[in-house]
Backbone as a chain_set.jsonl record, in Angstrom:
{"seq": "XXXXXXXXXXXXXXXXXXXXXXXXXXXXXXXXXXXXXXXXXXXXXXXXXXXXXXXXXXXXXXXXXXXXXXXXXXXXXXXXXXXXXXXXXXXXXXXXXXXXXXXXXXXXXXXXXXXXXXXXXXXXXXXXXXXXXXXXXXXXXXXXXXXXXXXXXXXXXXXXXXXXXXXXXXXXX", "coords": {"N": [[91.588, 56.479, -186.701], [94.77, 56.031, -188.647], [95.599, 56.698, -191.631], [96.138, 53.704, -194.37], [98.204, 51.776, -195.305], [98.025, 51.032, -197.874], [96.785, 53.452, -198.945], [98.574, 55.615, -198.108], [100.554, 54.587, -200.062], [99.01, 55.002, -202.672], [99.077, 57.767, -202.586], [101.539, 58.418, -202.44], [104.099, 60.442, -204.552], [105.486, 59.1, -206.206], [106.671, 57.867, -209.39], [105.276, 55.607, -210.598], [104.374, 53.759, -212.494], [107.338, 52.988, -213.747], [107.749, 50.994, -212.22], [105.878, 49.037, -212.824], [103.22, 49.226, -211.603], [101.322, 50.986, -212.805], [98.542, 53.229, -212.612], [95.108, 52.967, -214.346], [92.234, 53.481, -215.775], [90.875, 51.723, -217.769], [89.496, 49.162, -217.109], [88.086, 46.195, -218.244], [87.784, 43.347, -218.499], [87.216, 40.056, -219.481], [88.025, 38.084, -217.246], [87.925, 39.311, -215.234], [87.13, 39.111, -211.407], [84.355, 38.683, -209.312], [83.314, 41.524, -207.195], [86.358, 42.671, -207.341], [89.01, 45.067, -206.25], [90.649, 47.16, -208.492], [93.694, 47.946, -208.491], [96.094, 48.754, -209.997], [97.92, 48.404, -212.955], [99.908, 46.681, -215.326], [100.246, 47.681, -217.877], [100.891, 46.577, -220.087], [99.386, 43.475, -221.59], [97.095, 43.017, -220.451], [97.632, 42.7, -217.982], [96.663, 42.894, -214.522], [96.578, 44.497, -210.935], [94.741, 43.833, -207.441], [92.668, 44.086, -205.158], [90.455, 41.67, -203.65], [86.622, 42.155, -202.789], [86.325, 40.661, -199.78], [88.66, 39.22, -199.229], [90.227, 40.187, -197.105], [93.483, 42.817, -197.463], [94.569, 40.995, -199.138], [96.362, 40.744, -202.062], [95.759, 40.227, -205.581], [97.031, 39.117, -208.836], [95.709, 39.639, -211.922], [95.22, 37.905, -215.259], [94.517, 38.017, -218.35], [95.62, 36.188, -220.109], [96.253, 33.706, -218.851], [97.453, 30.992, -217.935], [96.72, 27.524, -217.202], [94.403, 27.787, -216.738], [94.031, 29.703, -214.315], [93.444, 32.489, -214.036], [93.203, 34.552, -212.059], [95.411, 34.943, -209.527], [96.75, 34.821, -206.207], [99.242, 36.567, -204.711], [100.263, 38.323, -202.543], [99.297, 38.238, -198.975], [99.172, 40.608, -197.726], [98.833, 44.032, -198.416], [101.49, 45.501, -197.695], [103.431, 43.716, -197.831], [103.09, 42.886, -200.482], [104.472, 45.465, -201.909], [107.153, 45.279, -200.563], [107.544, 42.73, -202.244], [107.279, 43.475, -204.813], [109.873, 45.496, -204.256], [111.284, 43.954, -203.499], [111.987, 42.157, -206.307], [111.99, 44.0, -207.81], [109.898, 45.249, -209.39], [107.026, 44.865, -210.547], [106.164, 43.072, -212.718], [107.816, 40.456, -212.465], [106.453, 39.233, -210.315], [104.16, 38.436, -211.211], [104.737, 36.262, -213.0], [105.389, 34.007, -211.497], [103.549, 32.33, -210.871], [103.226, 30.183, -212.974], [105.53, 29.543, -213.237], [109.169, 27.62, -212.659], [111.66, 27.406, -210.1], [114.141, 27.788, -211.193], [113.787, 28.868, -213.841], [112.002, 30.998, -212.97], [114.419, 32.76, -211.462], [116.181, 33.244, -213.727], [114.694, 34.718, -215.284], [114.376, 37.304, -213.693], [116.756, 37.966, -213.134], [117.165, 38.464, -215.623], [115.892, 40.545, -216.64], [116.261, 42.721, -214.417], [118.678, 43.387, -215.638], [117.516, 45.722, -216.982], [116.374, 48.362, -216.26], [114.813, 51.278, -215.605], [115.092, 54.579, -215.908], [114.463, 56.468, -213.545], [113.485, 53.865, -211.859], [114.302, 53.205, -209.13], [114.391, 55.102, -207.951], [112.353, 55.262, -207.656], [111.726, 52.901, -205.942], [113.14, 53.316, -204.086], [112.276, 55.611, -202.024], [109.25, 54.335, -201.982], [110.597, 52.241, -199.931], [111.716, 53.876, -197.958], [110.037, 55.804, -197.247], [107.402, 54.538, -196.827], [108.317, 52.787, -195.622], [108.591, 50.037, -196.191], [109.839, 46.797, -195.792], [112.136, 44.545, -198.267], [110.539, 41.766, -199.484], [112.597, 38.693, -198.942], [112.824, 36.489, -200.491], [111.218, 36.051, -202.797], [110.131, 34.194, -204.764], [109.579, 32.132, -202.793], [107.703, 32.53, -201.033], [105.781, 33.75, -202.828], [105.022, 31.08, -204.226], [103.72, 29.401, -201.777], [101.684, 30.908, -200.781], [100.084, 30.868, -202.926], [99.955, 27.629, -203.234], [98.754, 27.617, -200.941], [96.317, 28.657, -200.765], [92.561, 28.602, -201.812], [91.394, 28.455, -204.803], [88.772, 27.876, -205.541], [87.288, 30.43, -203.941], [86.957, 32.607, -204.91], [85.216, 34.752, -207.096], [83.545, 34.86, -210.243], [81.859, 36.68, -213.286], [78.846, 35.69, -215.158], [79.83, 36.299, -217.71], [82.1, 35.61, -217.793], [82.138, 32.557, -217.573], [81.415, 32.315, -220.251], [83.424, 33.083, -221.965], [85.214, 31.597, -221.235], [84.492, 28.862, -221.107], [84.007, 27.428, -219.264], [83.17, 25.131, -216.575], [80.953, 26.323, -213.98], [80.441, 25.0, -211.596], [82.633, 23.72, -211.273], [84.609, 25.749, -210.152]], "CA": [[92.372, 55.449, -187.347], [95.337, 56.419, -189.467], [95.825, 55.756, -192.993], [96.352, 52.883, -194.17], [99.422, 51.61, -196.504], [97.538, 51.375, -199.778], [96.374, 54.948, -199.077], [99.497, 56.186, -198.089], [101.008, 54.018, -201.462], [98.412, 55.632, -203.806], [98.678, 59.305, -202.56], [102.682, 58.94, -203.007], [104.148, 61.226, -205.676], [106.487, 58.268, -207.276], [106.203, 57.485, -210.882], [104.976, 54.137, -210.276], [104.801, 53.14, -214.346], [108.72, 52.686, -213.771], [107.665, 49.638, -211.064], [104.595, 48.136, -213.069], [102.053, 49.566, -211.323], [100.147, 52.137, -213.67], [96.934, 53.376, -212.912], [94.424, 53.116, -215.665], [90.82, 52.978, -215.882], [90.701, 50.861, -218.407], [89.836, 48.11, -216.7], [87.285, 45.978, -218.254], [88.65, 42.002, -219.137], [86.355, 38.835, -218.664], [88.235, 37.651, -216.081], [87.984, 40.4, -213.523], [86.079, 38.608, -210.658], [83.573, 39.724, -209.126], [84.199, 42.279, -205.906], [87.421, 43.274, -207.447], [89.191, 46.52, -206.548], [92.109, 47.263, -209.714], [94.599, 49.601, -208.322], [97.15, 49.284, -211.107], [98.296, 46.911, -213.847], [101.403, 46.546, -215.817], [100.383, 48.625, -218.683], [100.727, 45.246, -221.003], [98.768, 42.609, -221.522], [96.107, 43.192, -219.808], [98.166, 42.443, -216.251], [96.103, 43.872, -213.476], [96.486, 43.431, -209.707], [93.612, 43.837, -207.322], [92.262, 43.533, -203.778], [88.917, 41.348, -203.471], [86.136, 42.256, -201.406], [86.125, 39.04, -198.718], [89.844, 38.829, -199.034], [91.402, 41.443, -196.737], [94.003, 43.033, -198.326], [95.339, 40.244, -199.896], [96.478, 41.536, -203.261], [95.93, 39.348, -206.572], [96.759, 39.368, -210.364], [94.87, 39.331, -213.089], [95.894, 37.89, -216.362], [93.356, 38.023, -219.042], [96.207, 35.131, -220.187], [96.315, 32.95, -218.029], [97.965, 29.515, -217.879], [96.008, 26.058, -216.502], [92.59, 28.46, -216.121], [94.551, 30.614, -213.399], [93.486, 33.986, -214.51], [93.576, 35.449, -211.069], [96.439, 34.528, -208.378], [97.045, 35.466, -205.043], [100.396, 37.51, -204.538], [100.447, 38.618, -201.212], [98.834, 38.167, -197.732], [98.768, 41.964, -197.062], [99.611, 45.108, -198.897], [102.942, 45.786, -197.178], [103.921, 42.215, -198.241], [102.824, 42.772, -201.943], [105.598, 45.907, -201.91], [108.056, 44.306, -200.09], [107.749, 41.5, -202.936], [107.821, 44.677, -205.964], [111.226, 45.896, -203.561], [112.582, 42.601, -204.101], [111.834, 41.828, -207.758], [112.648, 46.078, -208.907], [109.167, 46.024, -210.204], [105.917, 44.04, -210.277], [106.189, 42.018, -213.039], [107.981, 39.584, -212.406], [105.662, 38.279, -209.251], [103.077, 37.769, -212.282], [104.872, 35.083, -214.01], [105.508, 32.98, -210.954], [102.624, 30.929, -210.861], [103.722, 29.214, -214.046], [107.188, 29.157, -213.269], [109.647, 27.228, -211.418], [112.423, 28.554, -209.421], [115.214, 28.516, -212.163], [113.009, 30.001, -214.837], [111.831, 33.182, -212.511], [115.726, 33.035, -211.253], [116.833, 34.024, -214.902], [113.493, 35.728, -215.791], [114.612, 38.199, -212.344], [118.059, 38.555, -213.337], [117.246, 39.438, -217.237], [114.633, 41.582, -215.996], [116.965, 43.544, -213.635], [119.555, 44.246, -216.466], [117.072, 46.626, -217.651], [115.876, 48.988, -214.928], [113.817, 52.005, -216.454], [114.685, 55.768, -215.584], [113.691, 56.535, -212.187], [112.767, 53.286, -210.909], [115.534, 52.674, -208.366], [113.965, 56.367, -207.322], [110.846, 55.117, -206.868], [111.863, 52.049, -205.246], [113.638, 53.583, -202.508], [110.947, 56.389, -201.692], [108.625, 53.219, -201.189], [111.184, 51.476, -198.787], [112.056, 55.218, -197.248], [108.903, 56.625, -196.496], [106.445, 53.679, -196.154], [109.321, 52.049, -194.132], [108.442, 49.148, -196.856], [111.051, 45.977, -196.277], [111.88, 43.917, -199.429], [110.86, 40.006, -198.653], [113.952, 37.713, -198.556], [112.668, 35.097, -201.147], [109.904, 36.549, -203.194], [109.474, 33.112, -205.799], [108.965, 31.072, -202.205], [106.819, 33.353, -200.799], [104.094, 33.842, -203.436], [104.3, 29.706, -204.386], [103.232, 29.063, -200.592], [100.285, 31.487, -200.814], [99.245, 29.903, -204.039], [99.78, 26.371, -202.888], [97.512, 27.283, -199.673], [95.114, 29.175, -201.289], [91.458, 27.864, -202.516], [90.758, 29.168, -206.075], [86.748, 27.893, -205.389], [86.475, 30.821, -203.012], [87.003, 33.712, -206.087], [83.772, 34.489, -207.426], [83.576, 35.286, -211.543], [80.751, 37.116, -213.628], [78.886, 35.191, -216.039], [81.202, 36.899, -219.051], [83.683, 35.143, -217.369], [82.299, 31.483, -217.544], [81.227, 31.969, -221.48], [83.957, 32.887, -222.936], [85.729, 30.557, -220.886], [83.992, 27.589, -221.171], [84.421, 26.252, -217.727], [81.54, 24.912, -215.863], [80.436, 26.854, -213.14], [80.822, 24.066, -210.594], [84.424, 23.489, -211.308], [85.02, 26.664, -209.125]], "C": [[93.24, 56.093, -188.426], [95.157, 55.427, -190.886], [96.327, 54.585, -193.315], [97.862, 52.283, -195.215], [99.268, 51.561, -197.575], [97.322, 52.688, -199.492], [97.507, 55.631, -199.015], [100.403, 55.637, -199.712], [100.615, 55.096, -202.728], [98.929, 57.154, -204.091], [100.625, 59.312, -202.366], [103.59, 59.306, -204.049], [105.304, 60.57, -205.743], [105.924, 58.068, -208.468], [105.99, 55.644, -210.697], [104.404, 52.994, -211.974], [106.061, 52.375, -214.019], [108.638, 51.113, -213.219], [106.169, 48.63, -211.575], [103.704, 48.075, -212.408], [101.383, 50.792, -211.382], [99.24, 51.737, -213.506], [96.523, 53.534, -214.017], [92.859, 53.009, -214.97], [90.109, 52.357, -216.596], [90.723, 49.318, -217.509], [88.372, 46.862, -217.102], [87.625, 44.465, -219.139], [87.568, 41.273, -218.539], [86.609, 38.049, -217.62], [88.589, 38.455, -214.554], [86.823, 39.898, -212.825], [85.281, 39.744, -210.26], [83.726, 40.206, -207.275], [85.811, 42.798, -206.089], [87.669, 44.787, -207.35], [90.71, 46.51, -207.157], [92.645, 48.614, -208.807], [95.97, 50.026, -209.219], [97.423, 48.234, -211.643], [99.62, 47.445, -214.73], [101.636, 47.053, -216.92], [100.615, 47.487, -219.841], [100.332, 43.99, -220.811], [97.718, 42.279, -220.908], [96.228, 42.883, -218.093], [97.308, 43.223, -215.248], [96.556, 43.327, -211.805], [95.395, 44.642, -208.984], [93.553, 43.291, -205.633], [90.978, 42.981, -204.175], [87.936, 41.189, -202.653], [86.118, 40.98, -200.722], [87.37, 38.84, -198.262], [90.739, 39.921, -198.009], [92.153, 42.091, -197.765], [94.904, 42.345, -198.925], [95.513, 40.641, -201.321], [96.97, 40.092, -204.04], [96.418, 39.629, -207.605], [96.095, 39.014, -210.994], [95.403, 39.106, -214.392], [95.213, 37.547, -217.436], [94.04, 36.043, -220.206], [97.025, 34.234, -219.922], [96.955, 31.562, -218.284], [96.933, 28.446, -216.974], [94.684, 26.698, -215.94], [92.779, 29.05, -214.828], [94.676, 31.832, -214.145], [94.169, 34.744, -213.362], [94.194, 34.44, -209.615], [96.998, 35.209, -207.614], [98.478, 35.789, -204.887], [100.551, 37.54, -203.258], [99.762, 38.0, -200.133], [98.357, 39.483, -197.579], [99.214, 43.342, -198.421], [100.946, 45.336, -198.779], [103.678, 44.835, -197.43], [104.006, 42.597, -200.109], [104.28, 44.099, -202.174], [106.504, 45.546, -201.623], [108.425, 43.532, -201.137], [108.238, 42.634, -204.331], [109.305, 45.116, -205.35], [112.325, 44.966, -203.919], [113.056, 42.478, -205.439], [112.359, 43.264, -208.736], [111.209, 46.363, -209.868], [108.577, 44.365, -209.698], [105.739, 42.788, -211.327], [106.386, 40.76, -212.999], [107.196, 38.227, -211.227], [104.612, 37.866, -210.308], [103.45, 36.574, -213.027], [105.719, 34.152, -212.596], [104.718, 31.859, -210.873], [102.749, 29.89, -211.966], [105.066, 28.857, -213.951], [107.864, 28.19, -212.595], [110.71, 27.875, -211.144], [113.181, 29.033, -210.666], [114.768, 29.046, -212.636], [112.911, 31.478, -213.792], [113.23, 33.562, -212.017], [116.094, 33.704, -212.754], [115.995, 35.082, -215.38], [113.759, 37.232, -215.247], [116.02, 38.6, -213.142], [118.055, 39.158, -214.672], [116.644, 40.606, -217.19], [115.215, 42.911, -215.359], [118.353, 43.947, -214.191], [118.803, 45.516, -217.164], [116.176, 47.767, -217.04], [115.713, 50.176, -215.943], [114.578, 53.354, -215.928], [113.998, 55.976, -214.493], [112.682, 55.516, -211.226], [113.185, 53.115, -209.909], [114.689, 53.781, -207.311], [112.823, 56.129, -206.3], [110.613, 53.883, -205.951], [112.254, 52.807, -203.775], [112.99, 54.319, -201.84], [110.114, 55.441, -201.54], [109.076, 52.781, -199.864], [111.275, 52.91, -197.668], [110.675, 55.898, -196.417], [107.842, 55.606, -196.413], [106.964, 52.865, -194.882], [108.691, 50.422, -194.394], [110.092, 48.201, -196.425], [111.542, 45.483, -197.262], [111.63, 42.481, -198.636], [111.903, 39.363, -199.235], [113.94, 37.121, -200.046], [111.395, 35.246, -201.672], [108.999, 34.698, -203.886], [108.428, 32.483, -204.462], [107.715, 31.484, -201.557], [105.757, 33.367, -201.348], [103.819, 32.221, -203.677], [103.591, 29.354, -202.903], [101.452, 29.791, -200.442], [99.434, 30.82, -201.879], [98.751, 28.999, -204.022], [98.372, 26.528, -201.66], [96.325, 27.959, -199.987], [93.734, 28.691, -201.917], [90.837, 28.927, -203.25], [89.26, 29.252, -205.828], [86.335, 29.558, -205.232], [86.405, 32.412, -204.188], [85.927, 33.186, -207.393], [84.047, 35.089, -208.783], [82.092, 35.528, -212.104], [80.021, 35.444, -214.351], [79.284, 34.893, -217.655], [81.882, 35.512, -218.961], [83.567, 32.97, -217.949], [81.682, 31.154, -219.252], [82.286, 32.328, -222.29], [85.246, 31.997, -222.195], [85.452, 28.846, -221.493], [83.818, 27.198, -220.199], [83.488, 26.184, -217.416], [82.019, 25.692, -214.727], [81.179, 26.014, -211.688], [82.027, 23.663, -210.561], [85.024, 24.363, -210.329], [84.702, 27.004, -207.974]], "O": [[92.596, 56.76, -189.236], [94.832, 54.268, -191.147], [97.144, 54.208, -192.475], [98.243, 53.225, -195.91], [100.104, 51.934, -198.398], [98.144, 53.253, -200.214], [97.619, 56.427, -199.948], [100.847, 56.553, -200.405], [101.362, 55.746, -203.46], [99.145, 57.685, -205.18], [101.038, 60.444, -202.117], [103.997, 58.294, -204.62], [106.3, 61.207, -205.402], [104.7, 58.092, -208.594], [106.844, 54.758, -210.737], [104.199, 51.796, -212.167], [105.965, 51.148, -213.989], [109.315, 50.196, -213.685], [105.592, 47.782, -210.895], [103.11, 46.998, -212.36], [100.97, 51.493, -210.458], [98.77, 50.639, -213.8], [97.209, 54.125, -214.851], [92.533, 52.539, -213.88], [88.898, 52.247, -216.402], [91.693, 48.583, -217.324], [87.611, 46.677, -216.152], [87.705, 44.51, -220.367], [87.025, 41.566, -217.474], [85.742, 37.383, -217.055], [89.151, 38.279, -213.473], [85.69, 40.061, -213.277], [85.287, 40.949, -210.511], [84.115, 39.475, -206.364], [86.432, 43.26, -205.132], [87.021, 45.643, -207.953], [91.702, 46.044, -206.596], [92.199, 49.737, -208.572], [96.638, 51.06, -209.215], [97.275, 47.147, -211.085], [100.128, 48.564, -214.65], [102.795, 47.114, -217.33], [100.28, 48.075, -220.869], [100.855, 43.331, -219.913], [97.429, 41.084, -220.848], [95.338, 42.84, -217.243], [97.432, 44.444, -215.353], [96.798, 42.163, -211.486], [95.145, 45.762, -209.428], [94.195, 42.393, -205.089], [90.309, 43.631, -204.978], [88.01, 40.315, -201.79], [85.764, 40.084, -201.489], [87.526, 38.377, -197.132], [91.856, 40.336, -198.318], [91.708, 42.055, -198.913], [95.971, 42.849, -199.277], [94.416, 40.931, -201.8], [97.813, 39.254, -203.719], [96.386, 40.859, -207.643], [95.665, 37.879, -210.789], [96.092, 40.026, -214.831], [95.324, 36.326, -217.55], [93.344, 35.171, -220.726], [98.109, 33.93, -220.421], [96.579, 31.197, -219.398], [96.438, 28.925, -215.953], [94.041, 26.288, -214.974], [91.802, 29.003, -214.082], [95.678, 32.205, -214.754], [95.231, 35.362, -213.433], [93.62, 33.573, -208.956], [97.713, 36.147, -207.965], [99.041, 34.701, -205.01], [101.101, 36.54, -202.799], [99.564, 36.83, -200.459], [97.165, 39.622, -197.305], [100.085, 43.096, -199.256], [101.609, 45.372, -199.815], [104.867, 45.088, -197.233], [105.042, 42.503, -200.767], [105.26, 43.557, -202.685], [107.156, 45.301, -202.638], [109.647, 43.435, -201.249], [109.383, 42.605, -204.78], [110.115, 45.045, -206.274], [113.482, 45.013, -204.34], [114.232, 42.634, -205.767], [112.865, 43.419, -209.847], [111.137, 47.221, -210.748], [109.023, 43.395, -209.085], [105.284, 41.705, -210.96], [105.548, 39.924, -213.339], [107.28, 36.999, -211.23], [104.197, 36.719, -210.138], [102.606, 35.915, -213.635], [106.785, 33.63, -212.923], [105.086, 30.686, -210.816], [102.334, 28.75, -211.761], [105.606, 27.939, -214.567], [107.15, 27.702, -211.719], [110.933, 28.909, -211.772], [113.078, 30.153, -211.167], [114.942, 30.213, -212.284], [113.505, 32.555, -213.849], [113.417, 34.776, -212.09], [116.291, 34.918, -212.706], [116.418, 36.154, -215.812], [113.52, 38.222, -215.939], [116.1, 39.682, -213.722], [118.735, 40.147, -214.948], [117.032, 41.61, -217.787], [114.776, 44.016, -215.675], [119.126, 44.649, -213.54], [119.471, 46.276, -217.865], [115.099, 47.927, -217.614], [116.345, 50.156, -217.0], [114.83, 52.911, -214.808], [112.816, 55.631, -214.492], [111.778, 55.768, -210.429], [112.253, 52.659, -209.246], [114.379, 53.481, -206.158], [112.477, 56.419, -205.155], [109.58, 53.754, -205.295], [111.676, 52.766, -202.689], [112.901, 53.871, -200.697], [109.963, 55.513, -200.32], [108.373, 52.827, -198.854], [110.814, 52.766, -196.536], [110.527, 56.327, -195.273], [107.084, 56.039, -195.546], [106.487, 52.485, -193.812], [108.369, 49.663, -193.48], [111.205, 48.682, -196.639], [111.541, 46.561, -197.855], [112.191, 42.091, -197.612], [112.006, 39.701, -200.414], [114.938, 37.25, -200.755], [110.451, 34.666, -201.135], [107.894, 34.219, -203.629], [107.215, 32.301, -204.56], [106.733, 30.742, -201.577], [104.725, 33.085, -200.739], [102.678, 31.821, -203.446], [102.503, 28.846, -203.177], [100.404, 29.245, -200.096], [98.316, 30.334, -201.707], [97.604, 28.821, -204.43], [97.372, 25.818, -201.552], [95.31, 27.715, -199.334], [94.068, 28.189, -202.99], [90.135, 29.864, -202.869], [88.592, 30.285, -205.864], [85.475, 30.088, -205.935], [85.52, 33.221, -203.909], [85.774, 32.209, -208.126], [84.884, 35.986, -208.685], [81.159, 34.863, -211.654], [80.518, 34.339, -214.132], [79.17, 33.941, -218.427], [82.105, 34.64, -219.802], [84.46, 32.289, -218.453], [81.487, 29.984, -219.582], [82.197, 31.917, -223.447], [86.261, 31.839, -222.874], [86.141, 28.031, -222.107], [83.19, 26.145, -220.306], [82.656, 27.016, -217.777], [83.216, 25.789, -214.453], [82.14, 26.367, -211.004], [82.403, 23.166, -209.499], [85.92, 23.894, -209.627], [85.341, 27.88, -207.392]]}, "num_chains": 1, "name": "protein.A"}
């Protein structure tokens, strides 16, 4: 079985800071469910994103601050989808502040966002699309609201950290 597209992702020599997805090992927030694997976060705010065991490779975020008790929200379907959506956007952030958004907002959020392109991200964008043979998706906002909308929060499992300094009952999820 060949590699797979996160493996081939990880083990490619782009500066991937530039695109908001720095590795760290700092990864230790009350709302990291449980079965999470962190493969890079945004280097502020405690942004993480994350495959969870059960979920294929559906790739989530993590946002230690969260809006409406949505810490962690589904992004993708697949890996190759979750790039594709960074290809579109010029970097990862901005798929993190869709779940609160609506279109216009991440429309201006995207365009302010993309007046300010970093030193070798463009680089590292196209070496994604070039050698993973990554597409960008079309319509990133509609894209991740559809996964969101069809998605069932219940099925994302949290420590008990998670539900004390929350507050939330248990059974709510």
């Amino acid at each position: 079985m060949g590699e797979s597209c996160f493996e081939k992702f990880m083990a490619l020599d782009v500066n991937k800071r530039v695109i908001g997805l720095e590795k760290s090992d700092d990864y230790d927030d009350f709302c990291i469910p449980i079965g999470a694997k962190i493969f890079a976060g945004l280097g502020v705010d405690g942004v993480q994103f994350c495959m969870i065991d059960g979920f294929d490779d559906m790739v989530f975020s993590i946002s230690p601050y969260a809006l409406y008790n949505k810490y962690v929200n589904p992004l993708s379907y697949h890996f190759e989808d979750f790039l594709g959506l960074v290809l579109s956007c010029k970097n990862s952030n901005p798929l993190e502040q869709i779940y609160w958004s609506n279109e216009d907002d991440f429309t201006a959020f995207l365009e302010e966002d993309m007046k300010n392109l970093f030193d070798g991200q463009e680089l590292a964008l196209q070496r994604i699309q070039t050698e993973l043979q990554i597409t960008p998706i079309p319509d990133p906002f509609s894209y991740v609201k559809k996964i969101q909308a069809e998605f069932d929060y219940s099925l994302i499992k949290y420590s008990d950290e998670f539900y004390e300094v929350t507050g939330l009952d248990k059974d709510m999820f």
